[in-house]
Residue frames as a rotation matrix with the C-alpha (Angstrom) as fourth column:
UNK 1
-0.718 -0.648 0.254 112.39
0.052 0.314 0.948 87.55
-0.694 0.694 -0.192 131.79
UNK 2
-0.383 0.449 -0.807 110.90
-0.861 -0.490 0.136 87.92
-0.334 0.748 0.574 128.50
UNK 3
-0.534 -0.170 0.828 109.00
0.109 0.957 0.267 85.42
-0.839 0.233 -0.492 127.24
UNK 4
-0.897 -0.239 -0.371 108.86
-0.182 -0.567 0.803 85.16
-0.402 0.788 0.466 123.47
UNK 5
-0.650 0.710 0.271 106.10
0.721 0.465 0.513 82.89
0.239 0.529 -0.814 123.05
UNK 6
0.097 0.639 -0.763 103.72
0.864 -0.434 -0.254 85.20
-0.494 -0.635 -0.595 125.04
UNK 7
-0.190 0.027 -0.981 104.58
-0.269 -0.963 0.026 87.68
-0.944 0.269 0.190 122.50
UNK 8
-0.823 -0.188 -0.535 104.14
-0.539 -0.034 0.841 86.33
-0.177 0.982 -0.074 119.90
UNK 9
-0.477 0.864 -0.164 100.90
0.855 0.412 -0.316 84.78
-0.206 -0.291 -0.934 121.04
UNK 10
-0.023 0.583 -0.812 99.89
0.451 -0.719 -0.529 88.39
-0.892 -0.379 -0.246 121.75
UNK 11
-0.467 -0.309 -0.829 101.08
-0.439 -0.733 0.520 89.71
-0.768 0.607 0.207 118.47
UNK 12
-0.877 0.447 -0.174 99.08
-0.041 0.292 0.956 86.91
0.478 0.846 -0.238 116.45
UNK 13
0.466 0.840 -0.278 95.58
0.764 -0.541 -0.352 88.28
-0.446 -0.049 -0.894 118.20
UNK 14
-0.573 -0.262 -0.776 96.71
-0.178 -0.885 0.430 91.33
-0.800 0.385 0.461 117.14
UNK 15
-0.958 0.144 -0.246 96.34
-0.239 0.064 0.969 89.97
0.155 0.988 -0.027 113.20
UNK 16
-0.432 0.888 0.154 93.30
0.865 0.361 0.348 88.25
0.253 0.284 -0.925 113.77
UNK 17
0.144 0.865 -0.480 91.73
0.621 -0.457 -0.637 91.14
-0.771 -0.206 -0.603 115.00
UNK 18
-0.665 -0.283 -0.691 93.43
-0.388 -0.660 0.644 93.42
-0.638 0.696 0.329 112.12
UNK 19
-0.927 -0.375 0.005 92.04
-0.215 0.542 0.812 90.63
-0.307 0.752 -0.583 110.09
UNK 20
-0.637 0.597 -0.488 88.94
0.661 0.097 -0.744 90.73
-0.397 -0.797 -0.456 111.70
UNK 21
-0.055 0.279 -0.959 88.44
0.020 -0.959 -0.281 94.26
-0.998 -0.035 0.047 110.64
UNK 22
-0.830 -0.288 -0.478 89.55
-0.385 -0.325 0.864 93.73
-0.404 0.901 0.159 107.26
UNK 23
-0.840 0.526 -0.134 87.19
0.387 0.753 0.533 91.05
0.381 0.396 -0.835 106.57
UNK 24
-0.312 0.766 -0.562 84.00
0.936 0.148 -0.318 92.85
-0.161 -0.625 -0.764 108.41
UNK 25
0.017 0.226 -0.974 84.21
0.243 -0.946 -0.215 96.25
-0.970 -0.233 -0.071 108.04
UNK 26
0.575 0.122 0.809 83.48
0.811 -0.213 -0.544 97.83
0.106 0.969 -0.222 104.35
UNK 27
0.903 -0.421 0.085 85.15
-0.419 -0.907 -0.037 101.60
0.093 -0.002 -0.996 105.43
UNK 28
0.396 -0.857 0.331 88.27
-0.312 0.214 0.926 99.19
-0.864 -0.470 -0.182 106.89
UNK 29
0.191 -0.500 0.845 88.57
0.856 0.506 0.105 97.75
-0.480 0.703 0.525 103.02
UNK 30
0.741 0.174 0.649 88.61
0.622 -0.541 -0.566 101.42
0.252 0.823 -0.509 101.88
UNK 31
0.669 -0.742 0.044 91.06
-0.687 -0.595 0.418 102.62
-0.284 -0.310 -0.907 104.04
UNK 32
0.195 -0.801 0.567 93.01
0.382 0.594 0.708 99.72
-0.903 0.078 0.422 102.52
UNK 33
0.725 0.539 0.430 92.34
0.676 -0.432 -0.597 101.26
-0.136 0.723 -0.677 99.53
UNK 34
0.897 -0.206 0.391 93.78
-0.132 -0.969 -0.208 104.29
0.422 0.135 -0.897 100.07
UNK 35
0.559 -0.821 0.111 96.83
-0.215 -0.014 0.977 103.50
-0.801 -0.570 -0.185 102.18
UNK 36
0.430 -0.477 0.767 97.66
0.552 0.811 0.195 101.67
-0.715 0.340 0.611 99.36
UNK 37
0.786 0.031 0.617 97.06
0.437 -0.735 -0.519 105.07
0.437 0.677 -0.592 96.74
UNK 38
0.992 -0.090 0.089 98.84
-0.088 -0.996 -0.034 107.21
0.091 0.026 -0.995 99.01
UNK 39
0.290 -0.761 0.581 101.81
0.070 0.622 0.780 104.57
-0.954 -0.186 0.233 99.84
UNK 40
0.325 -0.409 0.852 102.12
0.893 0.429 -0.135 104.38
-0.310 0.805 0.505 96.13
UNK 41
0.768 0.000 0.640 101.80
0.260 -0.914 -0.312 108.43
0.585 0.406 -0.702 95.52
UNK 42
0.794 -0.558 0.242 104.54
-0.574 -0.555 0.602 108.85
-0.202 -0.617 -0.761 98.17
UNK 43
0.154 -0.945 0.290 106.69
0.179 0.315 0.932 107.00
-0.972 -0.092 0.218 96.70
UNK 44
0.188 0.073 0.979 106.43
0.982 -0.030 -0.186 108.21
0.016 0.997 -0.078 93.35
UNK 45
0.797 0.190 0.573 106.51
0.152 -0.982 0.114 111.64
0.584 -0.004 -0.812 94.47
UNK 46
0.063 -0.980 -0.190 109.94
0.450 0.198 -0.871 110.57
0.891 -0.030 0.454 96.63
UNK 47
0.975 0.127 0.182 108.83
-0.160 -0.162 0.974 111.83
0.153 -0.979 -0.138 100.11
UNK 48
-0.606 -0.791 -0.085 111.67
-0.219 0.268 -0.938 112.37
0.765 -0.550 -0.335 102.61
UNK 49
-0.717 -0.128 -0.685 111.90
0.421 0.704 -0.572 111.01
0.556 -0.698 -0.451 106.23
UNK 50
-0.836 0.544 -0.078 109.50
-0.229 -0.475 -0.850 113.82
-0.499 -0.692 0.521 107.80
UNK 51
-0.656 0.610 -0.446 107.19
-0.743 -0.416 0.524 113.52
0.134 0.675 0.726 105.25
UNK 52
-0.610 0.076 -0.789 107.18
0.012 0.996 0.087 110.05
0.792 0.043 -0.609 105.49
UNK 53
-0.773 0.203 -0.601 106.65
0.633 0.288 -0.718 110.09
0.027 -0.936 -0.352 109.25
UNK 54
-0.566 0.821 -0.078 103.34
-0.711 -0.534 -0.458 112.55
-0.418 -0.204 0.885 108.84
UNK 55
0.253 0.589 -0.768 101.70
-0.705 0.656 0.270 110.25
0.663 0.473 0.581 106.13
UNK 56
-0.517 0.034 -0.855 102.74
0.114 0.993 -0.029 107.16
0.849 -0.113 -0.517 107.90
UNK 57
-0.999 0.036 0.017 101.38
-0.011 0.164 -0.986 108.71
-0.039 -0.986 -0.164 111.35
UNK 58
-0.429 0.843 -0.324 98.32
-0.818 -0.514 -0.256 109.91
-0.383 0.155 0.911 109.74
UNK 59
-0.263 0.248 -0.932 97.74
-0.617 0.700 0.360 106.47
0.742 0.670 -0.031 107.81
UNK 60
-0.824 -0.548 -0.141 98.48
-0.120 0.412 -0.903 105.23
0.553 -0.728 -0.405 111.39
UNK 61
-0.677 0.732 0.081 95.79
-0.583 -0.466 -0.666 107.41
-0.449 -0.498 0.742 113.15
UNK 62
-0.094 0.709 -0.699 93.25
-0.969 0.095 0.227 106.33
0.227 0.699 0.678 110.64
UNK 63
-0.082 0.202 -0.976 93.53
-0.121 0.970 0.211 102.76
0.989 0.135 -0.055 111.15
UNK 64
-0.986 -0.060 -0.155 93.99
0.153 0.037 -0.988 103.03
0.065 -0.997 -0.028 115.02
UNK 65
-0.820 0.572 0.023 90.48
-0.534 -0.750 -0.390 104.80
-0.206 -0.332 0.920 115.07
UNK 66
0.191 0.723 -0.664 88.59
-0.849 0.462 0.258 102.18
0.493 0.514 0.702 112.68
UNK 67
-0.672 -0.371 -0.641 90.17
0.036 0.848 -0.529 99.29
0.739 -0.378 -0.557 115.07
UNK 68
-0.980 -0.029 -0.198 88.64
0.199 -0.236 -0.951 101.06
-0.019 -0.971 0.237 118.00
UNK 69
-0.452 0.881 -0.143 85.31
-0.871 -0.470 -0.143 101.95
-0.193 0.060 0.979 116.47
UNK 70
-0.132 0.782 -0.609 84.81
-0.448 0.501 0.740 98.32
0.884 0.371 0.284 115.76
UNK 71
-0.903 -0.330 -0.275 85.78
0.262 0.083 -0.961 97.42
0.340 -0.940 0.012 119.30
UNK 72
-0.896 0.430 0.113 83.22
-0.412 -0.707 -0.575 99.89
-0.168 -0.561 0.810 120.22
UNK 73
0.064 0.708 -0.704 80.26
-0.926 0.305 0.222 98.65
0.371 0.637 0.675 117.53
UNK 74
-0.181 0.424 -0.887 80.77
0.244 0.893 0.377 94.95
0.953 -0.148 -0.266 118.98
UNK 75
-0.881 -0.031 -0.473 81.12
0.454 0.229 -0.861 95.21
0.135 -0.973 -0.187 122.37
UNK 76
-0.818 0.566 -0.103 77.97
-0.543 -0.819 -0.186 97.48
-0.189 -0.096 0.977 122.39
UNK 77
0.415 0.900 -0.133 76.10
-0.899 0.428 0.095 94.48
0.143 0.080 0.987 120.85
UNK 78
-0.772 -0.338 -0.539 77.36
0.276 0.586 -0.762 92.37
0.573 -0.737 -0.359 123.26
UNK 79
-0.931 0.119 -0.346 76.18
0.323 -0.175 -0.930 94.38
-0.172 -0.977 0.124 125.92
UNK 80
-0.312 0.940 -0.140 72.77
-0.109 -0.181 -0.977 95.38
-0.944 -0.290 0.159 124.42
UNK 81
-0.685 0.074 0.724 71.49
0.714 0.264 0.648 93.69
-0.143 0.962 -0.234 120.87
UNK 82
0.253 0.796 0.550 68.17
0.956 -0.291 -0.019 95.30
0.145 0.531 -0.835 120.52
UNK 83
0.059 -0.445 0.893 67.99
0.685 -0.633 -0.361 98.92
0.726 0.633 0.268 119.84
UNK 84
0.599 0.328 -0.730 68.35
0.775 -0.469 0.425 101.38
-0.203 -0.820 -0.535 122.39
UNK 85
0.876 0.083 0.475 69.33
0.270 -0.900 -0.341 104.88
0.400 0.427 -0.811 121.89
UNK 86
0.668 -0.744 0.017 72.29
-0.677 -0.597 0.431 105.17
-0.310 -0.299 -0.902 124.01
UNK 87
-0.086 -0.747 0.659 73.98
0.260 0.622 0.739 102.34
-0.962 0.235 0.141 122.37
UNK 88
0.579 0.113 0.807 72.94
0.787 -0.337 -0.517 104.01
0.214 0.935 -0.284 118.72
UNK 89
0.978 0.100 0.184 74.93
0.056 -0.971 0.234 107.15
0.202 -0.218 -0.955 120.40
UNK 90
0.277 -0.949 0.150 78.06
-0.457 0.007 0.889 105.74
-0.845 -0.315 -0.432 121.38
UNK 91
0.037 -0.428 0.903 78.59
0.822 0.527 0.216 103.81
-0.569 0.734 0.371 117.94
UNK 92
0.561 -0.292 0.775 78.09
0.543 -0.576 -0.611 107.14
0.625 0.763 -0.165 115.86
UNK 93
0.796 -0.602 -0.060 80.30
-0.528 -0.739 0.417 108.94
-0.296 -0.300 -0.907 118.61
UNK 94
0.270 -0.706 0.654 83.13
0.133 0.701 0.701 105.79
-0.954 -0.103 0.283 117.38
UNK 95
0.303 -0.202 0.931 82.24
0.918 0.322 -0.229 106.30
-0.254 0.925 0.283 113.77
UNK 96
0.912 0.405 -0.067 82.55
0.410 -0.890 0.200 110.02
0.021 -0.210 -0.978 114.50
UNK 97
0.504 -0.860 -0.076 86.05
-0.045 -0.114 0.993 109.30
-0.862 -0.497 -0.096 115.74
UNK 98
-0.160 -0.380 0.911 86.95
0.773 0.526 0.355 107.32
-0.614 0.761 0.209 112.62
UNK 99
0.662 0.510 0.549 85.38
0.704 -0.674 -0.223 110.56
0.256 0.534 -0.806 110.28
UNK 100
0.947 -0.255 -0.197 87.74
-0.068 -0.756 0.651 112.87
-0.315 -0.603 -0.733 112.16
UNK 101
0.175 -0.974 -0.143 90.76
-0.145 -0.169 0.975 111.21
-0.974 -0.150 -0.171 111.71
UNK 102
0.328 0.117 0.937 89.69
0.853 0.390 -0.347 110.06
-0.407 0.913 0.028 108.15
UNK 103
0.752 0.007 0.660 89.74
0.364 -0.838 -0.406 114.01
0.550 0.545 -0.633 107.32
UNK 104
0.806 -0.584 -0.101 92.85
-0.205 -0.435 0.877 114.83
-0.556 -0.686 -0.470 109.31
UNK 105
0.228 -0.670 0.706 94.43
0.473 0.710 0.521 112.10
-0.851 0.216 0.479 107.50
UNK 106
0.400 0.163 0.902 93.48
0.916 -0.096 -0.389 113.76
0.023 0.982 -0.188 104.33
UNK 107
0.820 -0.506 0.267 94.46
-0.485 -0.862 -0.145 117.51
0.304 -0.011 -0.953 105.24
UNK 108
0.461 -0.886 -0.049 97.67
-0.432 -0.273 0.860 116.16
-0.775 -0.375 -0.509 106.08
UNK 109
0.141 -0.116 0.983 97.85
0.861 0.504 -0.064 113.98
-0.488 0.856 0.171 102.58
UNK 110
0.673 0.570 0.470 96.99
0.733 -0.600 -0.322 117.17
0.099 0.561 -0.822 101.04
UNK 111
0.935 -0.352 -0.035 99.30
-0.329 -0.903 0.277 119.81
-0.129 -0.247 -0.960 102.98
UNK 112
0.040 -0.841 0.540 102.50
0.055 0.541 0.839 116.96
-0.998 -0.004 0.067 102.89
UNK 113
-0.681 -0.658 0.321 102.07
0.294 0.155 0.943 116.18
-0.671 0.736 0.088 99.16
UNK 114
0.533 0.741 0.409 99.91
0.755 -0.198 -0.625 118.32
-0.382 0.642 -0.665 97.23
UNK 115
0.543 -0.343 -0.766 102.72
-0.432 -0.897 0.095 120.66
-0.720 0.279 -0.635 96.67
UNK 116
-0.501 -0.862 0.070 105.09
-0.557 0.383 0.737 118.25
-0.662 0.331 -0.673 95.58
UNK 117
-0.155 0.432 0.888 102.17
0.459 0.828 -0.323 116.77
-0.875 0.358 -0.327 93.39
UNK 118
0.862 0.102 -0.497 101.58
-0.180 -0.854 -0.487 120.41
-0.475 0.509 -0.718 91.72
UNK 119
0.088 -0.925 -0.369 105.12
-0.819 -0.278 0.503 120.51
-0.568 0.258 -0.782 90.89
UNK 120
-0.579 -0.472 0.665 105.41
0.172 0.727 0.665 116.84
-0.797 0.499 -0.340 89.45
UNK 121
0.367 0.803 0.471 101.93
0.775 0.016 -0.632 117.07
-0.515 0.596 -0.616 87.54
UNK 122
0.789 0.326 -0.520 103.72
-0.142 -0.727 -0.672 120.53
-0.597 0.604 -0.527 86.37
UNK 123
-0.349 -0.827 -0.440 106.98
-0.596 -0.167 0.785 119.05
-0.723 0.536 -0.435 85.09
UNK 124
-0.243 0.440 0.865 105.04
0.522 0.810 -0.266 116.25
-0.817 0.387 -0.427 83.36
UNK 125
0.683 0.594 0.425 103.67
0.638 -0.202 -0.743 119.40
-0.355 0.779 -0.517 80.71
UNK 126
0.574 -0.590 -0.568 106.99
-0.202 -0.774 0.600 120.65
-0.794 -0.229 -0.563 80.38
């Protein structure tokens, strides 16, 4: 049987760590940032349902990746504070991750609604 509380336990870690991130990470307030730009440019620009569902997966990706890279960055100083080269290696392979999808996110911003910006930005001088 389901039990709700146990989900909803599980779902409010969830926030704190989201919250976590927001509050800790400087790149995690800029991807708030932007979600927020591109959330607002897609609606303004009237996205349909596919469209939607690329920008939202991509918006998706992007946060999934910056969750996981801080994961990575604490637990790493957990397991070894002072400096040591293979723990300087696995935090820029995390931020590496986060860079990747950061620019994925963007070519797909870019291929989804850069036409349909062209086109608004040209009726605007019409």
């Amino acid at each position: 049987m389901i039990d709700i509380k146990t989900i909803v336990r599980s779902i409010s870690f969830a926030f704190q760590g989201l919250l976590y991130v927001l509050r800790t990470q400087n790149n995690a307030r800029f991807h708030s940032f932007a979600t927020l730009i591109v959330v607002g440019l897609g609606i303004w620009l009237q996205l349909n349902f596919l469209q939607w569902c690329i920008i939202i997966i991509a918006i998706g990706m992007v946060w999934v990746t910056e969750c996981f890279n801080t994961s990575i960055e604490k637990l790493f100083d957990l397991v070894n504070p002072a400096s040591n080269p293979l723990v300087k290696y696995g935090k820029d392979a995390g931020a590496a991750a986060v860079l990747i999808s950061a620019f994925l996110g963007i070519l797909l911003g870019i291929f989804v609604m850069g036409p349909l910006l062209y086109l608004r930005i040209l009726s605007l001088f019409k």
